[in-house]
Each structure stands twice: as C-alpha cells, then as structure tokens.
ZADO-299051 format. One record per residue (C-alpha): x, y, z; residue number from 0; residue in three letters; chain. Coordinates in steps of 0.25 Angstrom, whole numbers, plus 5000, padded with zeros to 4 digits. Each point is the difference from the previous one (the first is absolute). Last residue first. Layout:
<dokols>
((X Y Z) NUM "ALA" "A")
...
</dokols>
This chain:
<dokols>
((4930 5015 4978) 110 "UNK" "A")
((5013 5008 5004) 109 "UNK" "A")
((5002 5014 4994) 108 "UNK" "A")
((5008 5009 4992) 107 "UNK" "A")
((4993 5007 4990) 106 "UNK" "A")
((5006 5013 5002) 105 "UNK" "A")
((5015 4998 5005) 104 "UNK" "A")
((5005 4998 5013) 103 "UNK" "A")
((5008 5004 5009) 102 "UNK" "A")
((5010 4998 5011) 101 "UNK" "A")
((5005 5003 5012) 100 "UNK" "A")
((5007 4990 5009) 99 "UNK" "A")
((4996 4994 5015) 98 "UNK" "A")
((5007 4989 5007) 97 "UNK" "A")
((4992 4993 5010) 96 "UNK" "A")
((4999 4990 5012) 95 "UNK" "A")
((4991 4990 5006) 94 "UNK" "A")
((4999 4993 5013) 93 "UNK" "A")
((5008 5010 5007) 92 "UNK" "A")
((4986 5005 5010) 91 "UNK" "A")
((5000 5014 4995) 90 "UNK" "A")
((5002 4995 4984) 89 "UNK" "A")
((4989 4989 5004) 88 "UNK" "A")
((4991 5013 5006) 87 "UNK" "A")
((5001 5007 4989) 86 "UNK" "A")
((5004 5016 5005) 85 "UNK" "A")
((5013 5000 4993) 84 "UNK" "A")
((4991 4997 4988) 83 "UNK" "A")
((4993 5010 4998) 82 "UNK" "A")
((5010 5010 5004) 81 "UNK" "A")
((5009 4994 4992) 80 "UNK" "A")
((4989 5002 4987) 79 "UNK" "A")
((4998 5013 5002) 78 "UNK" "A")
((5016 5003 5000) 77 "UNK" "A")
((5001 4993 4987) 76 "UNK" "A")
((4988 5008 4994) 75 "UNK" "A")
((4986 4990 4999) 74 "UNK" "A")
((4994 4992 4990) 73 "UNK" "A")
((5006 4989 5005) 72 "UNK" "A")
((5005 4989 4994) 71 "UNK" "A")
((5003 4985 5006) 70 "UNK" "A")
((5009 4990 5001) 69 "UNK" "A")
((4997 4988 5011) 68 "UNK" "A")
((5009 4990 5010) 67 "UNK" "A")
((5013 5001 4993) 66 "UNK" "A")
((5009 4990 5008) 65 "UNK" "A")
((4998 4989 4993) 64 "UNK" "A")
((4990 4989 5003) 63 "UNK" "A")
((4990 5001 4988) 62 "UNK" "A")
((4989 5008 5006) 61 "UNK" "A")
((5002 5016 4993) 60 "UNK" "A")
((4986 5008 5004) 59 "UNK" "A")
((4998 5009 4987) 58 "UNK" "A")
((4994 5012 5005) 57 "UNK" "A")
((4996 5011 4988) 56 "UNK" "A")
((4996 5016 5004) 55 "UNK" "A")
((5000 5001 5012) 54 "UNK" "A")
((4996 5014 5005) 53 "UNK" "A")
((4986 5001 4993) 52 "UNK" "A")
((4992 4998 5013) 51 "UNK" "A")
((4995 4986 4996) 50 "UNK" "A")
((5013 4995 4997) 49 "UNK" "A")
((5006 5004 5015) 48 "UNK" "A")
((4990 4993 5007) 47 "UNK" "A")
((5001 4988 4993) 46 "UNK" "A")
((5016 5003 5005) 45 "UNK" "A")
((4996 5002 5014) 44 "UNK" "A")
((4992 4988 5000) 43 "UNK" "A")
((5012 4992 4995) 42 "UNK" "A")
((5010 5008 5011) 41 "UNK" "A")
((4990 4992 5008) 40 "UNK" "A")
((5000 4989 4996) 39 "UNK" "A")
((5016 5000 5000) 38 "UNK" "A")
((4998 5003 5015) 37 "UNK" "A")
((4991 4987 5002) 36 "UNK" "A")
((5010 4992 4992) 35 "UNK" "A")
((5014 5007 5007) 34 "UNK" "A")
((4994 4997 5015) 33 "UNK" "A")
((5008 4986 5003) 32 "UNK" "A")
((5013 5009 4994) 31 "UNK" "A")
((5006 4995 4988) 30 "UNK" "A")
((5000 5013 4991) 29 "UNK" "A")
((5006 5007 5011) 28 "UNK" "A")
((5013 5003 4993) 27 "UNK" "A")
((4994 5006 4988) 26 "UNK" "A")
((4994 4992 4987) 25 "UNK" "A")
((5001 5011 4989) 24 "UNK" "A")
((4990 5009 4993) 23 "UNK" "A")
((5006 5006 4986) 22 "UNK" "A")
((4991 5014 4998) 21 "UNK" "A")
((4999 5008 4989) 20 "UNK" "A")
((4995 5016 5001) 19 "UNK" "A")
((4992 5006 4991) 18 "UNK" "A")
((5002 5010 4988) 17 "UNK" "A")
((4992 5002 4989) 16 "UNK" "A")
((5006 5001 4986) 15 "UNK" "A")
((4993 5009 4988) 14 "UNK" "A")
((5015 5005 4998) 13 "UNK" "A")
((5004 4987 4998) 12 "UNK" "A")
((4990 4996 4990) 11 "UNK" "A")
((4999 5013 4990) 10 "UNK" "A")
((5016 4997 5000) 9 "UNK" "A")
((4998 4986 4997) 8 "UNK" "A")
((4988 5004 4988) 7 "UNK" "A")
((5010 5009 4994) 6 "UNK" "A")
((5012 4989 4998) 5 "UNK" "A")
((4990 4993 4994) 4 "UNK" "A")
((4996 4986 5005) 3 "UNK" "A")
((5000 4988 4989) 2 "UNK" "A")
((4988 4989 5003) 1 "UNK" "A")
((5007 4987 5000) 0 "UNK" "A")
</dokols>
C-alpha cells in the first residue's frame, strides 16, 4: 500500500471542494397512475442539470428499497433545495430528499 504523509493529508484537505450530497427517496406518490411520466421528467431535468454544471454525479438507485437515487451537486446546500424543491417528482410526492454537505478531494472522480 502507498504510505500517505501526514503533509500530503493536510495539503489534501485544505485543497477540498465542496458540493452538496443528495440521498433520493420514494415519496408517498410514488404509486400514482402519472408517477412514470413525472419520473421522465424529473429525468430530463436532471440531463438538464449535467449539462449546465449543477449536477455533478446521478446515480439512479432500482433495487426495490426505499432509496430511489444519490447524487452530488456542485451546488451550496441552499442551491441545491431550491433546485430541487422545484423538481417536479419532489412537487408531485413521488420522490423525496435529504440533502448533506460534503466535499471532496482532488482527484476524485467517477469513470
């Protein structure tokens, strides 16, 4: 294992970015007769979302729990529930959210 310095953990933490995590759950509306065509939607938001630099990573979450999706935004806390007070499956109770901040290190990334 590559040994880490106590110098290059302080040089790491100090260089951290911050972003917002999100944990999406299923909300109380997630078994309405309109829920598929309002989770497309809150799909084509979240492309939208990506490709203007506010969402960061989306990881849809499909194994019959109550988590429906995680994801981080590069966005403050309060940023981020703006955003997403205003999706349209959080408006409509098919999906709900707990937001956290975090951060992240140099490097990180998803491939």
């Amino acid at each position: 294992m590559i040994q880490i310095t106590d110098d290059f953990m302080k040089q790491m933490i100090a260089s951290a970015k911050p972003y917002t995590a999100l944990i999406l759950t299923i909300g109380p509306n997630y078994k309405h007769p309109d829920a598929m065509s309002i989770i497309w939607e809150h799909g084509r938001r979240n492309f939208s979302l990506q490709e203007e630099g506010k969402l960061a990573i989306v990881c849809p979450v499909n194994d019959g729990g109550n988590v429906a999706g995680i994801a981080v935004f590069d966005a403050t806390l309060e940023e981020t529930k703006k955003i997403m007070d205003d999706d349209p499956a959080i408006k409509e109770g098919v999906f709900e959210y707990e937001a956290h901040e975090t951060k992240s290190f140099p490097g990180d990334k998803l491939v």
